[in-house]
GUSE-798032 format. One record per residue (C-alpha): z, x, y. Coordinates in steps of 0.5 Angstrom, whole numbers, plus 500, padded with zeros to 3 digits. Layout:
residues N
+-----+-----+-----+
|   z |   x |   y |
+-----+-----+-----+
|   Z |   X |   Y |
...
+-----+-----+-----+
//
This chain:
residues 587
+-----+-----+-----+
|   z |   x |   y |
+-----+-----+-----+
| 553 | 428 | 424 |
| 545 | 428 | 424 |
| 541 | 426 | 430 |
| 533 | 423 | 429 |
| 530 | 424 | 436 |
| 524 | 419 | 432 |
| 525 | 412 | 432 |
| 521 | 408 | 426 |
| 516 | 406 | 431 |
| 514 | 414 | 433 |
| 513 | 418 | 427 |
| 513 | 426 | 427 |
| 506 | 426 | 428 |
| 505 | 421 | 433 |
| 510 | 425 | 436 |
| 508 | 433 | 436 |
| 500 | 429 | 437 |
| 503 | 426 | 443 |
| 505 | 433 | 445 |
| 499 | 436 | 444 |
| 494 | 432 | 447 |
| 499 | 431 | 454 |
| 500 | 439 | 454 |
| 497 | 442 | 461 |
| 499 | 449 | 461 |
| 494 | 451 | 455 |
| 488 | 447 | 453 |
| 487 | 445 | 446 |
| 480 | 444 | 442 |
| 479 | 443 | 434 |
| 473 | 442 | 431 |
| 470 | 439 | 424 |
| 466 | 442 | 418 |
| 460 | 440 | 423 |
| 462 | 443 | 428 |
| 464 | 437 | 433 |
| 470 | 436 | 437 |
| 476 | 432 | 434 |
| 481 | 434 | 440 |
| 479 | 435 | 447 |
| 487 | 434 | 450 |
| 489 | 435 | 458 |
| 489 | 442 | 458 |
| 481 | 443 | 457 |
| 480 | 437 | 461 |
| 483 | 441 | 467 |
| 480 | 448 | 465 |
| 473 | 446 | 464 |
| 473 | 439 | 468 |
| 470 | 435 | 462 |
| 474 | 428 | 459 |
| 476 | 428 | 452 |
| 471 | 422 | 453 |
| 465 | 427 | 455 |
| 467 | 432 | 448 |
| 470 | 428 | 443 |
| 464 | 427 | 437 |
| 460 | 432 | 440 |
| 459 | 440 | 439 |
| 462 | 445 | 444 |
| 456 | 447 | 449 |
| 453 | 453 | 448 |
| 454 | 456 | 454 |
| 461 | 454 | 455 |
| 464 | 460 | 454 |
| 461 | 467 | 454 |
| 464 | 474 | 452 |
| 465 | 479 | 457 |
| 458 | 482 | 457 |
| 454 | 475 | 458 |
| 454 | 474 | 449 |
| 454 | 467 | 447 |
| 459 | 464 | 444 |
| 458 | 463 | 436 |
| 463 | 464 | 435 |
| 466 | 458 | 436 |
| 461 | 455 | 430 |
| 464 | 454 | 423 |
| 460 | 458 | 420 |
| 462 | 465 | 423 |
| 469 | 463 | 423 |
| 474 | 468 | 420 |
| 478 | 463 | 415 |
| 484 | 467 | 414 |
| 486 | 470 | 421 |
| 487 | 468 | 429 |
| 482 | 472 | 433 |
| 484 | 473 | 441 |
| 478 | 474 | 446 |
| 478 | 475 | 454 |
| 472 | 471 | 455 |
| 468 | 467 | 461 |
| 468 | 460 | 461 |
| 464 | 455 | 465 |
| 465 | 449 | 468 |
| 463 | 442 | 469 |
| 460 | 444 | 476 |
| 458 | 450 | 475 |
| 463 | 454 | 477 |
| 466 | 460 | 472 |
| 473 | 463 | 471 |
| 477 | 468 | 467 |
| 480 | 465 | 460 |
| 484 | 468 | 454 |
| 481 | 464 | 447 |
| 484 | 465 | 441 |
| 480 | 462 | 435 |
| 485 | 459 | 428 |
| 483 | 457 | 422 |
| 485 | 449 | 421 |
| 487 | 448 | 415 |
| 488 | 441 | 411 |
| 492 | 441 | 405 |
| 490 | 449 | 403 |
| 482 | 447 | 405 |
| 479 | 450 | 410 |
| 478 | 444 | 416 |
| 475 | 447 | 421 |
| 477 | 451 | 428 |
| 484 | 450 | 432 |
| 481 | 453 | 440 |
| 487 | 455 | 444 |
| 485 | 456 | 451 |
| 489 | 459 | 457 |
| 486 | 460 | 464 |
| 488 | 468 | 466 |
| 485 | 467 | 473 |
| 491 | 468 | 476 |
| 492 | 474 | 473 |
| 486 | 477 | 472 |
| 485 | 476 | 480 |
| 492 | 479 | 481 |
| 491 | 485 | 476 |
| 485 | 486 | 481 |
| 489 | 486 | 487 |
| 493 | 491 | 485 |
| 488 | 496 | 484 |
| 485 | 495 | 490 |
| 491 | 496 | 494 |
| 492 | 502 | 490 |
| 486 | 504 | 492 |
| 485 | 502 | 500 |
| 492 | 506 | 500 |
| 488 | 512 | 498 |
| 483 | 512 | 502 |
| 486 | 510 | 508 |
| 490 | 516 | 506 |
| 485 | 521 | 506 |
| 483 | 526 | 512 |
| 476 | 522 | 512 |
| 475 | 518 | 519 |
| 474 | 511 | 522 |
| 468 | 509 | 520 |
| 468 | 513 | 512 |
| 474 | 510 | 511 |
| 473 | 503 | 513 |
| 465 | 504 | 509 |
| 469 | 507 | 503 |
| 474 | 500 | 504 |
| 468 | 495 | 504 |
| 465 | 498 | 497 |
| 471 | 499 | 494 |
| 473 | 492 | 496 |
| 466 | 489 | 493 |
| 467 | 493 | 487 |
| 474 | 491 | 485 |
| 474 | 484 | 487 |
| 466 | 483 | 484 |
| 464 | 480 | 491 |
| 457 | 481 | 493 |
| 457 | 482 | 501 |
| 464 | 486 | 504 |
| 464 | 487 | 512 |
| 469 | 490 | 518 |
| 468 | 488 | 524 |
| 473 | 492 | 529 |
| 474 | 489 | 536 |
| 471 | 493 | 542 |
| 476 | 492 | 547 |
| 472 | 495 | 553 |
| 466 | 490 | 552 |
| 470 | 484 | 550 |
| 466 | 483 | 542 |
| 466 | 485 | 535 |
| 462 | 491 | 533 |
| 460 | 491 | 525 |
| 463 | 498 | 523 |
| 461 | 498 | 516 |
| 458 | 494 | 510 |
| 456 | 493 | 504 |
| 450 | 488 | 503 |
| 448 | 487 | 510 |
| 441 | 488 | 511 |
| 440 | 494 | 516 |
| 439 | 489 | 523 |
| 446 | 487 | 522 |
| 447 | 491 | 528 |
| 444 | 486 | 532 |
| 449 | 481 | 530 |
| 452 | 478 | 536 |
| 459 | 476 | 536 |
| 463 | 475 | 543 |
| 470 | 475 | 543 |
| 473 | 469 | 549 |
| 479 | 465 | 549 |
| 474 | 458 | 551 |
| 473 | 454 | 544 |
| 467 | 450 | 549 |
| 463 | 457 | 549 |
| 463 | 458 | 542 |
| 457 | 458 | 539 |
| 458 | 454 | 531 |
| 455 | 459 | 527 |
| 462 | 464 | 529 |
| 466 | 458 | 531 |
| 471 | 460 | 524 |
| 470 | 467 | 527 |
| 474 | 465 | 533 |
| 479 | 459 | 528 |
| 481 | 467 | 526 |
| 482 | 472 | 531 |
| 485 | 466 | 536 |
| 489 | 464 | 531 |
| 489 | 470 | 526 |
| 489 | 466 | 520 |
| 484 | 467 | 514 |
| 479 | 462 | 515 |
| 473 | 461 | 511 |
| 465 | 456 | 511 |
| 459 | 455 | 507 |
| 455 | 462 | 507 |
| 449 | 459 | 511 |
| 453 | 455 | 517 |
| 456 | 463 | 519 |
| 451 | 467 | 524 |
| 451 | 473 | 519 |
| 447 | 470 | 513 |
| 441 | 471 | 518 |
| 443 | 479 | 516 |
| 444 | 477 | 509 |
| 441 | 482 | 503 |
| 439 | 476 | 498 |
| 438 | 480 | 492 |
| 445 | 481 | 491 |
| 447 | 474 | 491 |
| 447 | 470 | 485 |
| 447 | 462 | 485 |
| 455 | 460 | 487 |
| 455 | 466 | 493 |
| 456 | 460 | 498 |
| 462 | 462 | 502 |
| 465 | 466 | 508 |
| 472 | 468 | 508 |
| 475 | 471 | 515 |
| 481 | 475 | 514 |
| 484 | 477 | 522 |
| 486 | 485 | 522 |
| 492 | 485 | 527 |
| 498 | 489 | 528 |
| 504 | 486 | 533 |
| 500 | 480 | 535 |
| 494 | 484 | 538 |
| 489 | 484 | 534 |
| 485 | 490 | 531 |
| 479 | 486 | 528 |
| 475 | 481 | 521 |
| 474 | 483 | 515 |
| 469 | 479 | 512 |
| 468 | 477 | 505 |
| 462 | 474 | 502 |
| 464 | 470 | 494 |
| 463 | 464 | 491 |
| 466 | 458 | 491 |
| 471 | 459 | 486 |
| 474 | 465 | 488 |
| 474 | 463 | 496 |
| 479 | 458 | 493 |
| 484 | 463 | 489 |
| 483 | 468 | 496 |
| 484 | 462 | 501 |
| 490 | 460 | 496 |
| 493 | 467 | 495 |
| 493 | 468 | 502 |
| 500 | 474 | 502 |
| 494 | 478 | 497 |
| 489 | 478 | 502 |
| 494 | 479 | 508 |
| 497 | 486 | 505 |
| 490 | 488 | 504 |
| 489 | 487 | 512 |
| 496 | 489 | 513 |
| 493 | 497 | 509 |
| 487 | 497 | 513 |
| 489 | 496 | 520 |
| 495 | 500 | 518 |
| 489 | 505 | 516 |
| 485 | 504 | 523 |
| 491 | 505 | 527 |
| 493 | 512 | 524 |
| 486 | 514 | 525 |
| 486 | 513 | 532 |
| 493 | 516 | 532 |
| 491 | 522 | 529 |
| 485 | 522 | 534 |
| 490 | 522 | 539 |
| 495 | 526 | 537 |
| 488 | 532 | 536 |
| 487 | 531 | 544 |
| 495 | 531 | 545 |
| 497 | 537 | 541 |
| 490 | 540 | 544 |
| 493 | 539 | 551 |
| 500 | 543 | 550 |
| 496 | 548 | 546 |
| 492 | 549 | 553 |
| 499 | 548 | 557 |
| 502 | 554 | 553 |
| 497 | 558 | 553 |
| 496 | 558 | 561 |
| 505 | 559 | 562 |
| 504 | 565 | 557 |
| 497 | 568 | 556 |
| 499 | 571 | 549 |
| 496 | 564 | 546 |
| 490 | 563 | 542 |
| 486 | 558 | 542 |
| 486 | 555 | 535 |
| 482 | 549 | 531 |
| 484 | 542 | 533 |
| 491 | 539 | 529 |
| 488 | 536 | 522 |
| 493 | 530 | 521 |
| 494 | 527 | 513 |
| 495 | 521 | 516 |
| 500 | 519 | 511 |
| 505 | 523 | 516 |
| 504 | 520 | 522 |
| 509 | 515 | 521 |
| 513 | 521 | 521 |
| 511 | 525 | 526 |
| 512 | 519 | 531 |
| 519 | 519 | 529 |
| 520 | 526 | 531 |
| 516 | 526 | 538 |
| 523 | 525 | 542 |
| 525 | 530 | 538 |
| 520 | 535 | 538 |
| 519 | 534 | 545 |
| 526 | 536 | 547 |
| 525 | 541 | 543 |
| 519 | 545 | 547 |
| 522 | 543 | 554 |
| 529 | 546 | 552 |
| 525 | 553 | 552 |
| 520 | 550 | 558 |
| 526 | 549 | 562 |
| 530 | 556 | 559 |
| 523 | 559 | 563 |
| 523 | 556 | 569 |
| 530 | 557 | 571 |
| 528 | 565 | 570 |
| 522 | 564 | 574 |
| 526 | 561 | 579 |
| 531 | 567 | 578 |
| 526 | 572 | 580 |
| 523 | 569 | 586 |
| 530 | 568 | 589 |
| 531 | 576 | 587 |
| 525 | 578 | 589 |
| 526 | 574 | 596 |
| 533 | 577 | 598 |
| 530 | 584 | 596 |
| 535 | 584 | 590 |
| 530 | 585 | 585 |
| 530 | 591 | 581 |
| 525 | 594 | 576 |
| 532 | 593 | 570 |
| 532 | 586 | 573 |
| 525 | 584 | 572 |
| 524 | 588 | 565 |
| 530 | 584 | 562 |
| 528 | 576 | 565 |
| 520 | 578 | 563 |
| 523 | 579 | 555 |
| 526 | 573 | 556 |
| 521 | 569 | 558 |
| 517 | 572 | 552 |
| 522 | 570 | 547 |
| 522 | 563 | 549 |
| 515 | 562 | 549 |
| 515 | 565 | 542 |
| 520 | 560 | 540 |
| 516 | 554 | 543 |
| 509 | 559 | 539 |
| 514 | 558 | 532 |
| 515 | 549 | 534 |
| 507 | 548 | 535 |
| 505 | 552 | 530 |
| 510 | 549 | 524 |
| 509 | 542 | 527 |
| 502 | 545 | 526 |
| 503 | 547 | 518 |
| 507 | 541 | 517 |
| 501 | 536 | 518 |
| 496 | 540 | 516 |
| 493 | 536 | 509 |
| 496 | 540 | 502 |
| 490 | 542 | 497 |
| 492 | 542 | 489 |
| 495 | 549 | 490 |
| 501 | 551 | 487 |
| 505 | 557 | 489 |
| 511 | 559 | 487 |
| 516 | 556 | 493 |
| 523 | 556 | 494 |
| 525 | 550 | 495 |
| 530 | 552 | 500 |
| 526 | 554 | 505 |
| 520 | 548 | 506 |
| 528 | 544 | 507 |
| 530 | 549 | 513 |
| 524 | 547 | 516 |
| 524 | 541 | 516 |
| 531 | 540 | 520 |
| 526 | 544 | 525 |
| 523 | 538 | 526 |
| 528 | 532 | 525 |
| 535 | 537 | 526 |
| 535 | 534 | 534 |
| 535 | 527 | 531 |
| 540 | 527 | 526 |
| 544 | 530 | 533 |
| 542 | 525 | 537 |
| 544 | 519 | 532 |
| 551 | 523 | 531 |
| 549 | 525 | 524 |
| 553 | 530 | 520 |
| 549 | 535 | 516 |
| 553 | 539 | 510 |
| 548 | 544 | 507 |
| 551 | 547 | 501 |
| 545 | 551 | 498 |
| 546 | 557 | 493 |
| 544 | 564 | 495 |
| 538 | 568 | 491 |
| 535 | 560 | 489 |
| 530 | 562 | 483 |
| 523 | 560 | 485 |
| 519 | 554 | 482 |
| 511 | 552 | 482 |
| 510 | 547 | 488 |
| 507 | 546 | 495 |
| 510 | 548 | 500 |
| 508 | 542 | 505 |
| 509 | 537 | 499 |
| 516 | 539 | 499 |
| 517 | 538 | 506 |
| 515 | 530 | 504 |
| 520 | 530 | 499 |
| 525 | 532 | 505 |
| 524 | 528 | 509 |
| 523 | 521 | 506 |
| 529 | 522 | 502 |
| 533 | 525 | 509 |
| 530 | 520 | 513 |
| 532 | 514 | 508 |
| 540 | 517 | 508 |
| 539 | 516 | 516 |
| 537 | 509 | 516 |
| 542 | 507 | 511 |
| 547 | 511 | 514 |
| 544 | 507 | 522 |
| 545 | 500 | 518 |
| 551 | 501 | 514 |
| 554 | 504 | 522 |
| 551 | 497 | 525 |
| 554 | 492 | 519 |
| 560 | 495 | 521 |
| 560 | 494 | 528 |
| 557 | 486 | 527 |
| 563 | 485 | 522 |
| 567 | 488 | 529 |
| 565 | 483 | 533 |
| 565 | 478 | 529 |
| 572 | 479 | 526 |
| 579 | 477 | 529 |
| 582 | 482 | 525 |
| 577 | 488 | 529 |
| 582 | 494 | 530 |
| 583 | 494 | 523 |
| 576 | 496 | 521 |
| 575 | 503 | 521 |
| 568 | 506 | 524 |
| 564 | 511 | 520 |
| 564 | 518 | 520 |
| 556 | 518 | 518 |
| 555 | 524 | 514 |
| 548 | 527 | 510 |
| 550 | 532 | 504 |
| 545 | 537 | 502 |
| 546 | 541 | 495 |
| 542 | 546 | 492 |
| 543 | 549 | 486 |
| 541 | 552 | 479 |
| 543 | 550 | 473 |
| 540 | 553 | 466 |
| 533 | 552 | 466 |
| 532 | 548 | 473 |
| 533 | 549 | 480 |
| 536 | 542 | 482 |
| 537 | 539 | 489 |
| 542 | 533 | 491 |
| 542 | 529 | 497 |
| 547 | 524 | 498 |
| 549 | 519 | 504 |
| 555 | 515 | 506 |
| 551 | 510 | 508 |
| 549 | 502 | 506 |
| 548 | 503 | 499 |
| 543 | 500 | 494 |
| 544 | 493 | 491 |
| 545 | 494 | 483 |
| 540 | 488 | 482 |
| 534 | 493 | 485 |
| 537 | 500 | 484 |
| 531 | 500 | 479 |
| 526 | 498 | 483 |
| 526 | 503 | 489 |
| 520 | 508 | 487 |
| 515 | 502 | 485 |
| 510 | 501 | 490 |
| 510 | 497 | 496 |
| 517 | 495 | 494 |
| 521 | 496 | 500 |
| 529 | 492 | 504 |
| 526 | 495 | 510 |
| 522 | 490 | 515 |
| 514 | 489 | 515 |
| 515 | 493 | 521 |
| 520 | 498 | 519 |
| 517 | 501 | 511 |
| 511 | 501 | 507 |
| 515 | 501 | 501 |
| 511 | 508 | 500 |
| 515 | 512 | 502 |
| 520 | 513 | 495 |
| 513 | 511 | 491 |
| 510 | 518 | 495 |
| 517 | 522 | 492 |
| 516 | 520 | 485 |
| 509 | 522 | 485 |
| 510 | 528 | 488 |
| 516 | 530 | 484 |
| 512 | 529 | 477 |
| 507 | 532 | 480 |
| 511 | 539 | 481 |
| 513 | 536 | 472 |
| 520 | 535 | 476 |
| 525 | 528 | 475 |
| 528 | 524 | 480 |
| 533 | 520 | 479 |
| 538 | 515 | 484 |
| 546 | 513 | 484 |
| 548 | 508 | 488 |
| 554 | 504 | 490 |
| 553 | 498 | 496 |
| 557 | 501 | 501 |
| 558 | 507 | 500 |
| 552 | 511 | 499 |
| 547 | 513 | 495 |
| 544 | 520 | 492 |
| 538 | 523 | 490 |
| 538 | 528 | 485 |
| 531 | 532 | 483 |
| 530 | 537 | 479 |
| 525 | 542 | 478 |
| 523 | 547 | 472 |
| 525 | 554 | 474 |
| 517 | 558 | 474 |
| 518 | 564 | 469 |
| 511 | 567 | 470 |
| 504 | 565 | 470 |
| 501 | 559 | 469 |
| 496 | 554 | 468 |
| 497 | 550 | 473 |
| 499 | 555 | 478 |
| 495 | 559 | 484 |
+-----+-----+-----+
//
């Protein structure tokens, strides 16, 4: 039996013109032999403001869309037409009150009867996607300065200019909170004029005292919101480089830099009024983009602190020992702080089990030397000892020392054994507390490959590290489901263990490491090495930290691959080509 979806009243062509003229999602156009508009549906309408009212019957505004490159659109003229074929372009279209935006046009020939008619214009509004393909590329590229060995203030300078850029926003500035003198200090712009430093903005928690033209300054940091006014009401615009406005730069967004409810500081942005209202909708982009810079601002003042920390110890060992030397100051890569803060407790009961070792022969010997029972035999014997703790507290600093100092793009020839055994010098005493096993079944005479030693170490400790947090949630689901349970004694405890197997196998060098932990789920299994992609908390994971080992293992013209079950763990398997001599990209 056929159905007929048309009625006699509702022909085929009333039917699909109904369609047509109603569609929202794409805005069609058609034009004549004299180039005029002969259908004008809701989709334009939306897109470029004007009602079929406005277009029908006349020709198509020059001026209405551009090419990329400011070219006029004659290509919508019959004229210039091709007759035969569809032509896609990415142009700039204009709309009714001024404002521009990002479309995709595809040109038809129309046909009527076999004869050219005049021109079908398909419209699509892309800038959704255009803005989206911008804010990956400027998390991409944040990401990398912030990783840079470079300083507060260059890193931030380099933030802003890259900001402005990438986004095409003519005024991008940072202002970062002064906690000693209680207001926000411009740290770094682009577009400011240089009297910008006298821009006065007080921090106070009084909305009363606030002067108008920063009032949406305090609506931000008060309440850390994304916030925005018109240019020419913020105190800033006195400061404003003008020459590099255009007509619709009219509009200031704020957007609060702040981590664990304290706040950090304001980035601002200069942009017009179209795309103040994508930022002002988008808010998650923009939050991971102040998300990446405060995590950037707080690892710098990390690093200044850990500089000053580890100079301090330096000094400490060297007045115990006299056999120390005073070295340059730590260079940290910041993107191994967050590491480096997991193994402080660590490392530091690592450096006071010698401390301790000393002062107890110290001790030793003045107890000797006060009952007259200390003898030449004696004192030799506890001195080289004292010497062998110190030389073991020398190897711990001077390793944390090679660990965080930043890799070059060197390659040498490494085994992969060795950046693995040290390593577990610096995360070994973690494992323990946490009650980790650790099985290592490593072949002896591993041939060499073509790496970096630090990055290898990256490489261990990423992977180790998510082995330990899947066997710390798995060992927590475990004791939840025991609370909850009735039936509590017959749920068994985990045994947590990290395996680590390294072998070679025809012309690789292979390394395994598995887990008993939670697992991953199948539905994101392969999603675990795409950037920012983490099932961590916002507090707990960047989503970097499996992005990093991709890059590094392809760098080193490696493979890594991952299997997993949920529950039962999970295991990485890399696999390094064998170095066989001189190469191209080696030392």
């Amino acid at each position: 039996m056929k159905y007929h979806i048309f009625s006699d009243q509702i022909s085929t062509a009333d039917f699909f013109e109904s369609i047509v003229t109603s569609s929202t999602e794409y805005g069609i156009i058609a034009t004549d032999m004299d180039n005029k508009i002969v259908l004008w549906n809701k989709g334009a309408q939306l897109i470029y403001g004007y009602s079929p009212s406005e277009m029908l019957g006349k020709h198509i505004p020059l001026g209405l869309n551009k090419k990329m490159g400011n070219e006029i659109d004659y290509i919508f003229l019959v004229e210039n037409a091709l007759k035969t074929n569809t032509t896609d372009y990415k142009m700039i279209g204009k709309t009714k009150d001024g404002q521009t935006k990002p479309l995709s046009v595809s040109i038809t020939p129309r046909l009527s009867r076999g004869d050219f008619c005049g021109l079908l214009i398909i419209v699509r509004d892309i800038t959704k996607a255009t803005y989206e393909e911008q804010y990956r590329n400027l998390l991409l590229e944040i990401t990398q300065i912030v990783n840079s060995p470079n300083d507060i203030d260059e890193m931030c300078q380099s933030i802003c200019s890259i900001i402005s850029t990438v986004l095409d926003v003519p005024i991008a500035f940072i202002c970062i909170f002064d906690y000693l003198y209680n207001n926000f200090n411009i740290n770094s712009q682009i577009g400011l004029c240089n009297k910008c430093l006298n821009h006065d903005c007080i921090y106070c928690s009084d909305a009363s005292k606030i002067n108008n033209d920063i009032k949406s300054c305090y609506e931000t940091y008060s309440q850390f919101i994304i916030n925005s006014e018109p240019l020419d009401k913020h105190a800033i615009s006195k400061y404003i480089d003008t020459s590099r406005l255009v007509e619709d730069d009219n509009f200031i967004i704020h957007i609060p830099l702040t981590s664990d409810d304290s706040l950090i500081g304001i980035l601002h942005i200069v942009t017009s009024s179209s795309k103040r209202n994508f930022f002002t909708k988008e808010t998650q982009v923009l939050s991971l983009i102040a998300n990446e810079i405060t995590a950037g601002i707080q690892r710098k003042r990390l690093v200044e602190e850990i500089r000053e920390y580890a100079d301090n110890l330096e000094r400490m060992v060297k007045v115990r020992t006299s056999q120390l030397r005073e070295k340059d100051a730590l260079l940290i890569q910041s993107g191994k702080l967050a590491t480096l803060g997991e193994m402080a407790t660590g490392i530091a009961h690592e450096i006071n089990q010698p401390l301790g070792g000393i002062s107890l022969i110290t001790q030793g010997l003045i107890l000797a030397k006060n009952r007259n029972k200390l003898t030449e035999e004696m004192l030799s014997e506890k001195l080289y000892s004292i010497v062998d703790q110190v030389e073991r507290i020398n190897k711990i600093i001077s390793h944390l020392r090679t660990f965080a100092r930043q890799s070059d793009d060197t390659k040498k020839e490494v085994n992969v054994k060795q950046p693995l055994l040290d390593v577990f010098k610096l995360i070994g005493e973690q494992l323990i507390k946490k009650n980790i096993t650790v099985e290592l079944k490593l072949d002896d005479d591993l041939p060499l490959i073509l790496a970096d030693h630090n990055k290898l170490e990256q490489i261990y400790l990423n992977l180790i590290g998510n082995a330990r947090d899947a066997v710390d949630e798995l060992e927590s689901v475990i004791c939840k489901t025991r609370i909850d349970s009735d039936f509590s004694d017959s749920i068994k405890s985990i045994d947590k263990k990290i395996v680590i197997k390294i072998y070679s196998h025809k012309e690789d060098v292979i390394i395994e490491i598995s887990d008993n932990g939670i697992g991953i789920p199948n539905s994101i299994i392969n999603k675990v090495f795409d950037p920012f992609f983490t099932t961590k908390e916002v507090d707990k994971g960047t989503g970097l930290g499996l992005s990093i080992t991709y890059g590094i293992v392809k760098e080193f013209s490696g493979t890594i691959d991952v299997e997993s079950k949920e529950m039962h763990g999970s295991k990485f398997t890399i696999k390094f080509p064998i170095y066989k001599g001189t190469s191209s990209n080696s030392l």
